[in-house]
N, C-alpha and C positions, 0 to 999 in steps of 0.2 A: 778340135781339129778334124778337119772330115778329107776323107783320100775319094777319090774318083777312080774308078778301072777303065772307064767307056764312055762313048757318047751318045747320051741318048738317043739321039735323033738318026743315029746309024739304024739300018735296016736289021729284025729280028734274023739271024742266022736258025734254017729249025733244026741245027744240029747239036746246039747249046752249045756253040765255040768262045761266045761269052760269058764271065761269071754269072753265076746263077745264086740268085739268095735263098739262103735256108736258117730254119730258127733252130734254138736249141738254148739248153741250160748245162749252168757249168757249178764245180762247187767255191765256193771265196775260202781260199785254205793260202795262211802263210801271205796274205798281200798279191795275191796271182786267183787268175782263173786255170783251173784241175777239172780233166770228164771225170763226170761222176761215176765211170766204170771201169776205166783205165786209167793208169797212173800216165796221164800224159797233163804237162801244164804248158800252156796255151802260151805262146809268144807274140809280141808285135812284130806282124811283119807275115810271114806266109810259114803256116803250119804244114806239115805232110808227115798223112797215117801210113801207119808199119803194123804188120800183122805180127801180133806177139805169142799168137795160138800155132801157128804153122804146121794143122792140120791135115791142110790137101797141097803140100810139098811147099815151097820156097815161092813166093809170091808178091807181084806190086798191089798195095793193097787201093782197094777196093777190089776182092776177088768174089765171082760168082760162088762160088761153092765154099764160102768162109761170110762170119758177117763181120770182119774188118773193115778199116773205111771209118773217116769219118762221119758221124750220123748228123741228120737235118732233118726237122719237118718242113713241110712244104709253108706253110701261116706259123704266124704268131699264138703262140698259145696265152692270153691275159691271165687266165685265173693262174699260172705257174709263175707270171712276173714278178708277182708277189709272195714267193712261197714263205709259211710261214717260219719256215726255217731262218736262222741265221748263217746260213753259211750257200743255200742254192740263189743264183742269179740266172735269169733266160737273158739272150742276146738274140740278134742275129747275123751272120757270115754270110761271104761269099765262097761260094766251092768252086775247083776248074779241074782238070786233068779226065784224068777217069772218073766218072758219075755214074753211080746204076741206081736206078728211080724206081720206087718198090711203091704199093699203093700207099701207103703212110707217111713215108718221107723219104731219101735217098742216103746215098753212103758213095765218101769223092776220096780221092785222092789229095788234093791238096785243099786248103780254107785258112782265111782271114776273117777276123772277127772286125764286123762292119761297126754295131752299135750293141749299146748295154741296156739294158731294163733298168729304170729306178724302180724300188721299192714302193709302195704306197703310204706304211706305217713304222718303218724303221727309220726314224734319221739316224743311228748308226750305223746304220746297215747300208744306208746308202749316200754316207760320208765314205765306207769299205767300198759301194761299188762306184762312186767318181773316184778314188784313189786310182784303182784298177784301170778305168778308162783314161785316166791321162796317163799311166803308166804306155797302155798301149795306143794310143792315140787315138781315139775314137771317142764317139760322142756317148752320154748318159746322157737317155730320154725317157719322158715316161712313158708306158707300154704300150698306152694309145699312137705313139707316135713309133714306135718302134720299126716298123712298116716302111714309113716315109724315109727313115733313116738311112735305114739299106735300099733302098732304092737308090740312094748317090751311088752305089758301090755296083749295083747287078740289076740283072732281072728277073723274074720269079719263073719257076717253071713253066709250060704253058700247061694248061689243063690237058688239053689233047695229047699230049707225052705224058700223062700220069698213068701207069697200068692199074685197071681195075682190079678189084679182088677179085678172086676164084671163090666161085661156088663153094660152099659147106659140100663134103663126100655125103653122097644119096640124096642130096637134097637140091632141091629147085633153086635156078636164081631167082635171085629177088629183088 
């Protein structure tokens, strides 16, 4: 089953008012997808991150000064679609609310998980991950196509909103 946010053919807002796709991996624990660094497991239907650190006082997550937020890279990462793990699967989502976009990948407030990664060499593994996606209703494609998938769902950042890295201290950029 494939869900739609938008319509393509509507004009790029450059304020990213529309979802935006980003990738990322999750761990196959219990019949669900779990981040692999907080104990959150992933629902169908619209996720929203909570900062569990509460650091720099009481806060909507995605906060500058905390790294709460759901995290996303900007691309698909192939060699992770496969990991040789039994238990990690990459996807990728759509993010919307608050978004702050860091040279590597971004961290949102809200996300839906667009499409699943099939495995390459587990058909257990990835009998586990179409279970997962018909749970949540989204599609299991192979990594190649992962891409196209979330693309029903958003649009990708645009390059020109990705902040550069900052120079190495004392050293030249490069």
């Amino acid at each position: 089953m494939r869900h739609r946010f938008l319509d393509l053919a509507a004009p790029v807002a450059p304020d990213l008012i529309e979802p935006v796709v980003g990738y990322r991996q999750w761990r196959l624990r219990d019949g669900a997808l779990w981040s692999p660094y907080f104990e959150m497991r992933w629902k169908r239907g619209v996720n929203t991150a909570r900062c569990a650190a509460d650091r720099v006082g009481p806060h909507v997550a995605p906060a500058h000064r905390c790294t709460c937020g759901i995290h996303a890279w900007y691309r698909p990462c192939p060699r992770l679609a496969s990991a040789g793990t039994a238990d990690l699967v990459a996807g990728a989502i759509v993010v919307w609310g608050a978004v702050e976009l860091h040279p590597t990948g971004m961290r949102a407030q809200h996300a839906m998980v667009a499409a699943l990664a099939l495995p390459v060499a587990s058909a257990a593994k990835r009998r586990r991950v179409r279970a997962v996606a018909a749970a949540l209703e989204v599609p299991a494609v192979p990594a190649r196509r992962l891409a196209a998938a979330a693309l029903a769902c958003g649009r990708p950042v645009p390059r020109s909103l990705v902040p550069r890295r900052a120079p190495a201290r004392g050293g030249a950029a490069t």
